[in-house]
Structures are given as C-alpha cells and as structure tokens.
C-alpha positions, 0 to 999 in steps of 0.5 A: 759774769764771765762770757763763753769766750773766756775761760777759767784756770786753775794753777796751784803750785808751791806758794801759788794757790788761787782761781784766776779768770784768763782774759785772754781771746783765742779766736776773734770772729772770723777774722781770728789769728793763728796761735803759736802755742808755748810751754810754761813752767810753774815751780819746774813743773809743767802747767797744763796752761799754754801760753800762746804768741798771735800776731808778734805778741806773747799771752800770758794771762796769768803773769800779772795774777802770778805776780801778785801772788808773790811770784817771779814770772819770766820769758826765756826765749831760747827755751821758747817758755814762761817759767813761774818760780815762787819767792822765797818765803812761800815755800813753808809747806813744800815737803822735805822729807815722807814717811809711807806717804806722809810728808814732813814740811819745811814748817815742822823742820824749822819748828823742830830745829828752834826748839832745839836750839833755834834761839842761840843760833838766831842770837848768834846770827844776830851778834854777827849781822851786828859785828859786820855792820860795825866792821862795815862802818869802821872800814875793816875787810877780813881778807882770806889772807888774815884768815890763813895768818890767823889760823897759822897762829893757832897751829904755833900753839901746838907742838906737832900738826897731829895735835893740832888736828886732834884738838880740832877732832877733839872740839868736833870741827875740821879745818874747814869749820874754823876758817868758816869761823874764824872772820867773825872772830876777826872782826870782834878782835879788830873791832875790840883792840883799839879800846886794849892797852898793854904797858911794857910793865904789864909784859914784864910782869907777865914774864917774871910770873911764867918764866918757867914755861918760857925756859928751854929745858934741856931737850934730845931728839931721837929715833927709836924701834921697839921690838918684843923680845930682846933676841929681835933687838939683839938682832937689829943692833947688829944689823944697825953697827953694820950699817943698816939704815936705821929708819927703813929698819924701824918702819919694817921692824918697830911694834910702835905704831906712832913713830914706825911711819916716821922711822921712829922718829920721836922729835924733841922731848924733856925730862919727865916726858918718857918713861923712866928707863927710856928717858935715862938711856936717851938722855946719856948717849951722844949724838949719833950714838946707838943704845944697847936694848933698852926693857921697857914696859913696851918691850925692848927699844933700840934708841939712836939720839940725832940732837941735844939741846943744853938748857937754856933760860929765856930773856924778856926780849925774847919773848916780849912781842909774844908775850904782849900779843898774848896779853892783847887777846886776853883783855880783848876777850875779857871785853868782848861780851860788854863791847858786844852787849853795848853794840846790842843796846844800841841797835834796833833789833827784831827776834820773833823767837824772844818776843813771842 
C-alpha cells in the first residue's frame, strides 16, 4: 500500500508507457528542506514531473523506472534539467506522416516498404555487411582517393562527360549515387582479384578478336553553323572570309543547339557518324579551310575543319596494360557471385524476413 506521503506519476511518452510509484519525500516532518525544483524532458516533450534538488542532491524518481524501460536518462547541468530520450527500436508506433487526423506509424511504413521490395534491399545489406567484414580481415581500406580514380576510369569509357552524364541520367543515378556505391564494388573487386589470372596469351588473343575497335579510324574535328536558308549562310560565309570569328558567329547565328554554346564545335568524329552529304564535304577540306553551304536535311551548314587525323592501326603494346585490365574485371565479374555465395555459406546469418 502506498502511504499519503507519497505519490503516483503517470509518464507516457514514445516507448515509455508504465505507472511508476515516485519514492521520493517532499517534505520531512518539520524539519523538511527547501526543494529547488528542475525541469524534465521526456522525448523533447515537457513532463509535468519536476524533479527537484534538497540539500546538494538531485531527485529523480523515475531515472532507474525509465532505465528499465529501455531508456537514456541524463543531466545537463547548464540547461538545469533531466532529459529522457527513448532507444532506438521503441519508437514503432511514433507517427510519420496523418491523414485528417489518422496517423500512419513507423510500423506500417516499414511493412509497407518490405513488401516492395524489403527482402532484396535487407539481401543486399547483408551481402555488404559481409564483404566489409571480409575487407576488414584481409586489411583492405577503401579510400576516397580509390573512389575518385575509380570513377575516373569509368568516365574514359565515355567519349564526352555529356555522355557520361546521360548514361548516369539514363540508369536513374547521379554522381553522388555511384561515389556512394562505388566502395562496395571496390571491395568485391579487391577482395576477388587475387584469385583472377590473365596470361599474356589471353591479352593477345583478346587484341587479335578486336582489333577493329582498337584501329584509328581516319577522324577531322570541325565547327559548323547551321542556318535555314542558303541566303543566311551566303551571308555568314562572307562575314567569315572577311574575317568574322567563326565561334562568336555560331553561338550568335547556328539553329544547332548542341554545338551553338560550343561555337559549333562538333569534336573528332569518322566516317559513318554524320550525315551523308555532311560527311563528304568535312572530310575533303584542309585544315582551316571553310566550306561553301552545305544542304543538308537540317538546313544549310557552314562547316570550317580545325584537325585531321590519317588512320592509324593500333599495336598490342599499345593497348596491352588496358586490354588486360579489362579482361581482369571480366573474370572478377564472372566470379563474383560464387565468391560471394561462398562468403554466405560460411557466415552465421540471421534474416527475419526469410525465416518467417
């Protein structure tokens, strides 16, 4: 039975629900001491409980209470108060979003977000957990400087950053995403490779089946403007022959908008890349050499060739440390999934979400 003297509190916050008996006596006969009376917090929320200091000593009758129920409870002196902040994992039925009133809870988001798909994302927690404990044991450390060379290497596989980024566009990922997965590709790849072997043999063979793609085709870089009519390309030849700057004229005058900005710069390309009659005109000026209009299904193009390049056929010792690096990542591909389903045989794994 509890005496007059003492009192019941009732404190229900997130993850702390329960009636607890305060033992704590405010006054002591006559002889009672002066309380100093605190605040106290309980999940940033005001609790109408006052903890309260006599004589030197702090009274907090729900600290120990609080603290079985899986909760922090801590003093901060400069603020003068107790704060009581619940665990992680007692917070289930806070609510994250309410519809006219009706709260959705942590609970139904998370159910919500494993029935689409929470089994491959927890699978692929897993895997990843797996593969730092094994870098952890072998002593590899993934360093933002192997992240940037990485991401560098993938960039040469593109011929301009714009399609870089449109591939990235294009796989529904910024920069930001890859860097982010980019380490754990890292670690497979480290964790893989010293189980790959690429012979000389293997490079060889590799060159001689893709030679073609390794050959410089014959290339020219030029600039072009294009215009509507041949009267306005009439008119921008002449201004060019008396010395007009060629690139302020295309971002003033060319109707194509991916080379306009550039001042019509179009880059390097080959045969078989532009349009017929396009092609044939760039291809027969000299450097520096500006063509007559040029029809086109686009309009009318004045095209000036800044470099040409002759063809060139490429020699395996050329592209020997590429072509091996490249054959390196295809093995450690091909062997990534046994390595890793080995990795997972071997570990003691618990998944909630398959054992249910």
């Amino acid at each position: 039975m509890v005496s007059k003297s003492k009192r019941s509190i009732l404190v229900r916050r997130v993850g702390i629900a329960a009636m607890i008996v305060a033992g704590m006596t405010v006054a002591a006969g006559a002889g009672a001491y002066a309380a100093t009376k605190m605040t106290l917090f309980v999940n940033g929320q005001k609790s109408a409980v006052e903890p309260v200091i006599m004589k030197g000593v702090t009274y907090v009758p729900i600290r120990s209470a609080a603290e079985m129920l899986g909760a922090n409870v801590n003093y901060n002196a400069a603020s003068n108060s107790v704060t009581i902040a619940s665990k992680s994992g007692n917070v289930g039925n806070a609510a994250v979003a309410s519809v006219n009133g009706v709260t959705i809870t942590k609970n139904q988001l998370y159910d919500a977000m494993v029935a689409v798909g929470g089994k491959q994302t927890l699978d692929n927690l897993i895997q990843d957990e797996l593969v730092k404990q094994e870098a952890k044991k072998k002593g590899i450390v993934i360093t933002d400087k192997d992240v940037d060379a990485e991401i560098a290497k993938i960039k040469k596989q593109f011929p301009t950053e714009a399609d870089f980024q449109s591939a990235l566009q294009q796989a529904g990922m910024t920069l930001d995403d890859l860097k982010k997965q980019t380490p754990a590709q890292l670690r497979i790849t480290k964790l893989v490779e010293p189980s790959v072997k690429v012979t000389d043999a293997d490079v060889k063979q590799y060159f001689e089946q893709n030679k073609e793609q390794y050959d410089q085709p014959e290339q020219v870089k030029a600039l072009h403007i294009l215009v509507a009519t041949k009267e306005e390309a009439d008119e921008i030849l002449k201004q060019l022959n008396a010395g007009a700057d060629f690139a302020k004229l295309a971002e003033e005058k060319s109707l194509d908008t991916g080379s306009k900005d550039a001042g019509g710069d179009l880059g390097y390309f080959g045969k078989g890349t532009m349009v017929a009659e396009f092609e044939q005109a760039a291809f027969s000026l000299k450097v520096g050499e500006l063509s007559e209009p040029v029809k086109t299904q686009f309009g009318y193009h004045i095209i000036k060739v800044t470099d040409h390049k002759a063809a060139k056929a490429a020699t395996l010792d050329q592209y020997q440390a590429e072509i091996k690096e490249t054959l390196t990542r295809q093995k450690i591909s091909e062997l990534a999934a046994t390595w890793l389903e080995d990795l997972k045989a071997k570990a003691n794994i618990s998944n909630t979400l398959t054992e249910k």
